[in-house]
C-alpha positions in Angstrom: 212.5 -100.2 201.5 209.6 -103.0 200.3 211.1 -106.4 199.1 208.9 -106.5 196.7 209.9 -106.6 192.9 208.2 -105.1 190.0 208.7 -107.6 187.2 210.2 -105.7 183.7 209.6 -107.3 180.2 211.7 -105.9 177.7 210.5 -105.2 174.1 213.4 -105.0 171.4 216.5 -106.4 171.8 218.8 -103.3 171.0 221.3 -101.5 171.8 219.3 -99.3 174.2 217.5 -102.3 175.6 220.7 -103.7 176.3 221.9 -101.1 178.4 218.7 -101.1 180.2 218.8 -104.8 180.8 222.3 -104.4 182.4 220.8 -101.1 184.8 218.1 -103.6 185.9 220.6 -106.1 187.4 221.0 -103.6 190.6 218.3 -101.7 190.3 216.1 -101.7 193.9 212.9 -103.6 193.8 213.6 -104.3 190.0 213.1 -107.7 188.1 214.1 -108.8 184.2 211.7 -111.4 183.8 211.1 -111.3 180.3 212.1 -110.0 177.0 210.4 -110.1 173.5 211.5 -109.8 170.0 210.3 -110.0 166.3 212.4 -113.6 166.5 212.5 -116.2 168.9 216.0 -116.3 168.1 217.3 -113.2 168.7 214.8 -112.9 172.5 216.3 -116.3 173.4 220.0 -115.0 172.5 219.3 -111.9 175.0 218.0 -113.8 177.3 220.6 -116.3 177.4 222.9 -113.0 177.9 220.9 -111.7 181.0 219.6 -114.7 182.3 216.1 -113.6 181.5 213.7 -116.6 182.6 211.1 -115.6 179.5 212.0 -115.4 176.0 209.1 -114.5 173.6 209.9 -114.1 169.5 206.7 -111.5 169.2 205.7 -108.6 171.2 202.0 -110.0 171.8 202.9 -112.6 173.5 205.9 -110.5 175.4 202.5 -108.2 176.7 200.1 -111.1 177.1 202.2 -113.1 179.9 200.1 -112.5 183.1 203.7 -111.9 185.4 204.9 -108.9 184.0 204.2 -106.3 185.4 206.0 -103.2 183.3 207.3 -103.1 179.7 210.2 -101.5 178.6 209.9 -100.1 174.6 213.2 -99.7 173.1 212.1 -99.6 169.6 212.5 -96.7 167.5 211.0 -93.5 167.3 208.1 -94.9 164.8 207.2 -97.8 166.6 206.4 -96.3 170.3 203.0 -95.5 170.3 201.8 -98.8 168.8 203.8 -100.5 170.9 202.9 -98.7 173.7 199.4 -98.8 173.1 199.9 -102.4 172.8 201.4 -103.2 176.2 199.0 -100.4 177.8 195.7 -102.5 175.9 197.0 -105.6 177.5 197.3 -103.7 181.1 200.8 -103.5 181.6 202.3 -100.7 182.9 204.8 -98.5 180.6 208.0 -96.9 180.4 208.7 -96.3 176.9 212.0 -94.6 175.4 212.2 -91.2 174.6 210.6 -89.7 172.4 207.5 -90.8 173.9 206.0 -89.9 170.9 206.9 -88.1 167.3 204.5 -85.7 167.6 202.2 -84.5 170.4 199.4 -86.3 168.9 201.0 -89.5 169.3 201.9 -88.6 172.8 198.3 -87.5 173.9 196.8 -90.6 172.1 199.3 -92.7 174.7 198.5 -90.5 177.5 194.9 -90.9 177.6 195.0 -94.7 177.1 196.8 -94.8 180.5 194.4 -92.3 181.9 192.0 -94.4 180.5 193.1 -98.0 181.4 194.7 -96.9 185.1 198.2 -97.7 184.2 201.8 -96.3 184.8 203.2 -94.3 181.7 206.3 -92.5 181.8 209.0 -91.3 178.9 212.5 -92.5 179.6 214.0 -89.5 179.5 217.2 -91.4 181.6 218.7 -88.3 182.4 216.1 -86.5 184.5 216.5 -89.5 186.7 220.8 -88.6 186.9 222.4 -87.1 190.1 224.1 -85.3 188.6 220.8 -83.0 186.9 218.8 -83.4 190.1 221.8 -81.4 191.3 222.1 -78.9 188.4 218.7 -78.1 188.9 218.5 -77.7 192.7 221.4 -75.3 192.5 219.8 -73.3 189.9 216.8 -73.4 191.6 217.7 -72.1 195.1 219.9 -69.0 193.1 223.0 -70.5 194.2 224.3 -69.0 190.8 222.4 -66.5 190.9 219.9 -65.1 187.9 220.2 -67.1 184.6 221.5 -65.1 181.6 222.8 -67.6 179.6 222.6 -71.5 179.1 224.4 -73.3 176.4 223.9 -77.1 175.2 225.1 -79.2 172.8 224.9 -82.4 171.6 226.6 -83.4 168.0 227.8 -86.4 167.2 229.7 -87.5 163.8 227.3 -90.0 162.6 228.7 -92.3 159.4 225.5 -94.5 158.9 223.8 -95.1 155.6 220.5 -93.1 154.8 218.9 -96.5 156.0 219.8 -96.0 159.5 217.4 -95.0 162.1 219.5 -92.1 162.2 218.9 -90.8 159.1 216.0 -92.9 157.3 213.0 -90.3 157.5 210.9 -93.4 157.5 211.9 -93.9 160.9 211.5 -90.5 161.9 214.9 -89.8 162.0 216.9 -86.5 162.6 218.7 -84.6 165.4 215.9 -83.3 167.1 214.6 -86.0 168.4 217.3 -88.3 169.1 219.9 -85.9 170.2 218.6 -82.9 170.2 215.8 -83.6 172.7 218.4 -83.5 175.5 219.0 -80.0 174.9 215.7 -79.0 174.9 214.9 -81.1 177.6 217.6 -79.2 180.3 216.2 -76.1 179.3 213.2 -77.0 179.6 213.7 -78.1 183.0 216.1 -75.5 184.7 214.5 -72.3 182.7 210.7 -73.4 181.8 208.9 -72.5 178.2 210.7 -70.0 176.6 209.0 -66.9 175.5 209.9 -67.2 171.9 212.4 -69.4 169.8 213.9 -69.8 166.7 215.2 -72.7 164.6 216.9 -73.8 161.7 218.0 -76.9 160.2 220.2 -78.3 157.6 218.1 -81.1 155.9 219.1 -84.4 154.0 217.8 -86.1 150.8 215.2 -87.7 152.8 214.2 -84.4 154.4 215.6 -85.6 158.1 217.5 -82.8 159.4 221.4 -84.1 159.8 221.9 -81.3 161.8 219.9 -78.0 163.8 220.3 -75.3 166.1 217.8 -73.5 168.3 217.9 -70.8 170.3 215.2 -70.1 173.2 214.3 -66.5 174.9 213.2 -65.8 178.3 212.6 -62.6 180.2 215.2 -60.6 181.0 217.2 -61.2 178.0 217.9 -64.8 179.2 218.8 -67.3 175.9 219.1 -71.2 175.9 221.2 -71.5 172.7 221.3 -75.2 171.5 222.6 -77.7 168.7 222.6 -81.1 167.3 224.1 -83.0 164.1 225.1 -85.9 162.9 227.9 -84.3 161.0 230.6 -82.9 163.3 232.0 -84.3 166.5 232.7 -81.0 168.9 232.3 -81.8 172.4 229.1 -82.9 174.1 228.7 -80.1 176.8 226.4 -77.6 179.3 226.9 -74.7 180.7 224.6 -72.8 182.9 225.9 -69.1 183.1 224.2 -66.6 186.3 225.1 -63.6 187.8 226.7 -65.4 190.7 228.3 -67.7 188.7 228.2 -70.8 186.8 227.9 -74.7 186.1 229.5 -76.7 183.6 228.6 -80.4 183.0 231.5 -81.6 180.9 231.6 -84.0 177.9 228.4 -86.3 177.8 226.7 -83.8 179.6 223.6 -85.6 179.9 225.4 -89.3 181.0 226.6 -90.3 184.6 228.8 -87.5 186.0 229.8 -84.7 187.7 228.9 -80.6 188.8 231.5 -78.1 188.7 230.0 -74.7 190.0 232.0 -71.8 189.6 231.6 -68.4 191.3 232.4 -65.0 190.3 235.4 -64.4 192.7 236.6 -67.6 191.3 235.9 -70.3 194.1 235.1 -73.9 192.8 232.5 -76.4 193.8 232.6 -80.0 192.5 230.2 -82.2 193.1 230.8 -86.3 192.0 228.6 -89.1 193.0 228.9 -92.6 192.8 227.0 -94.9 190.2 225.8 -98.4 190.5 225.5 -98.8 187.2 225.5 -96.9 183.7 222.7 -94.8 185.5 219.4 -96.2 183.4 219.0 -97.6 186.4 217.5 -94.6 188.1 214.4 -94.6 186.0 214.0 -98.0 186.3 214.1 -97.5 190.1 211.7 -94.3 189.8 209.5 -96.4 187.5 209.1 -99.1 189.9 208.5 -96.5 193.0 205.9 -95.2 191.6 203.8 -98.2 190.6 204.5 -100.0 193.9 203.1 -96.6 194.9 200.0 -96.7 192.7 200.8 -93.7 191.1 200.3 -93.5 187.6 203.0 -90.9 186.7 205.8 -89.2 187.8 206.4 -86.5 189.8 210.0 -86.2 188.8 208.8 -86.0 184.9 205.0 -86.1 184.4 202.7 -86.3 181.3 202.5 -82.8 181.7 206.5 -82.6 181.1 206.5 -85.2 177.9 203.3 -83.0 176.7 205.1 -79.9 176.9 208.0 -81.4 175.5 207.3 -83.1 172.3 205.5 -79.8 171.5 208.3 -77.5 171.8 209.7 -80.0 170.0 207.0 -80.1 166.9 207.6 -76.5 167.0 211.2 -76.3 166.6 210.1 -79.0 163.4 207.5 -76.8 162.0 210.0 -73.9 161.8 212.8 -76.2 160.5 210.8 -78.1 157.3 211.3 -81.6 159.1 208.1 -83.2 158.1 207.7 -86.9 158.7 205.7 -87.8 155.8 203.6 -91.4 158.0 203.3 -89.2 160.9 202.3 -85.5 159.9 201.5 -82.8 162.1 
């Protein structure tokens, strides 16, 4: 393993960037160097919290210091591709939160500028990066349950923000489908491929943000992926994949740090648990850092092809639902 460290700046000072700033503490060839807000006061109190050696109150300056190597965007949905496009134009190397983008526009504008400028860009997407899912998929992949009929996903969570929140506030491009919903398109996406056909239907807010939606994907040989999100109901946060051989189910938190339990036809039982050094953002950290020591400018684990294909699924499912977000139309 090479000693040397990719240095991380970290722009927004969130909830999400916090979790990512604690994953970075023991993540291989990993280093917090910096972090930048939209206040000097609220970089220096994160970095005062992390022991981060560069606090920065703007996001130019985060992007213009010569020593970091990689930015982290945490911001929401609305912001990515300008900040993106920011830290790309100042040739730093990207991993930006999911969505990569809010429509596939956005996400092929930031595509090309890293084609363009060289660069690393990948969409965190933390849970392609998960044991746990590596391991779902290889043991769909090699038929160890058999053939796919059936996979079930879903990810609600009661949600008692104001219409304000980036949760809700269309302004922010909020809705289900792409902050919770994405999972489940994402693991069907990844263990079944584009489905044939889908339909789609969402139950809308004020605003025109869809507080909750459910999907349903076809594949041949009468194979569904049948999916939902809200913000309204808390049932529990599940995946099951169901073959002819048998099945997996990833319990509550599906998409977190967990474990596999494969189930067979006759009844035998698999379980498969693995051990976590942190709360498991590390992973793409570490896979972010691989790469670029590697000079590789994506991943091979989740590609721009995979964020393309995603986000447009994605404006699909919107198209069919109403969702429209006025500031960044299809």
């Amino acid at each position: 393993m090479t000693e040397k460290k990719i240095k991380w700046g970290i722009l927004s000072t969130g909830w999400i960037a916090h979790k990512f700033a604690t994953a970075l503490q023991v993540a291989d060839n990993c280093e917090l160097y910096a972090v930048g807000s939209r206040t000097l006061g609220t970089a220096k109190k994160f970095a005062d919290e992390f022991h981060v050696p560069k606090a920065y109150g703007n996001y130019e300056e985060l992007v213009s210091d010569p020593a970091v190597d990689v930015v982290y965007i945490g911001t929401p949905h609305n912001l990515h591709v300008d900040n993106t496009l920011l830290a790309l134009n100042h040739q730093k190397h990207v991993l930006c939160e999911k969505p990569l983008g809010v429509n596939r526009k956005e996400v092929s504008r930031m595509i090309e500028r890293a084609r363009e400028k060289n660069l690393f860009l990948m969409e965190a997407l933390w849970s392609r990066f998960l044991p746990n899912i590596i391991k779902t998929k290889e043991l769909v992949d090699s038929g160890e349950i058999g053939e796919v009929k059936l996979m079930t996903a879903f990810f609600s969570v009661k949600s008692d923000h104001g219409p304000e929140h980036r949760q809700y506030n269309i302004e922010l491009c909020g809705g289900t489908v792409l902050d919770t919903g994405i999972y489940n398109i994402f693991l069907s996406l990844l263990l079944l491929g584009k489905p044939k056909s889908f339909s789609a239907i969402a139950g809308l807010s004020e605003q025109g943000g869809d507080n909750s939606c459910s999907y349903t994907f076809k594949y041949d040989k009468d194979t569904l992926s049948v999916m939902f999100s809200s913000f309204l109901a808390d049932p529990p946060v599940v995946a099951e994949i169901h073959g002819t051989k048998g099945k997996i189910v990833l319990d509550h938190l599906w998409f977190c740090p967990g474990k596999v339990k494969l189930t067979y036809r006759d009844g035998r039982e698999k379980i498969f648990e693995f051990d976590f050094k942190s709360n498991g953002y590390e992973y793409e950290a570490e896979e972010t850092a691989k790469c670029i020591l590697a000079g590789k400018t994506q991943s091979d684990l989740w590609s721009w092809k995979d964020s393309i294909q995603l986000i447009s699924v994605m404006d699909d499912i919107r198209k069919e639902s109403g969702i429209v977000y006025p500031k960044h139309d299809l």
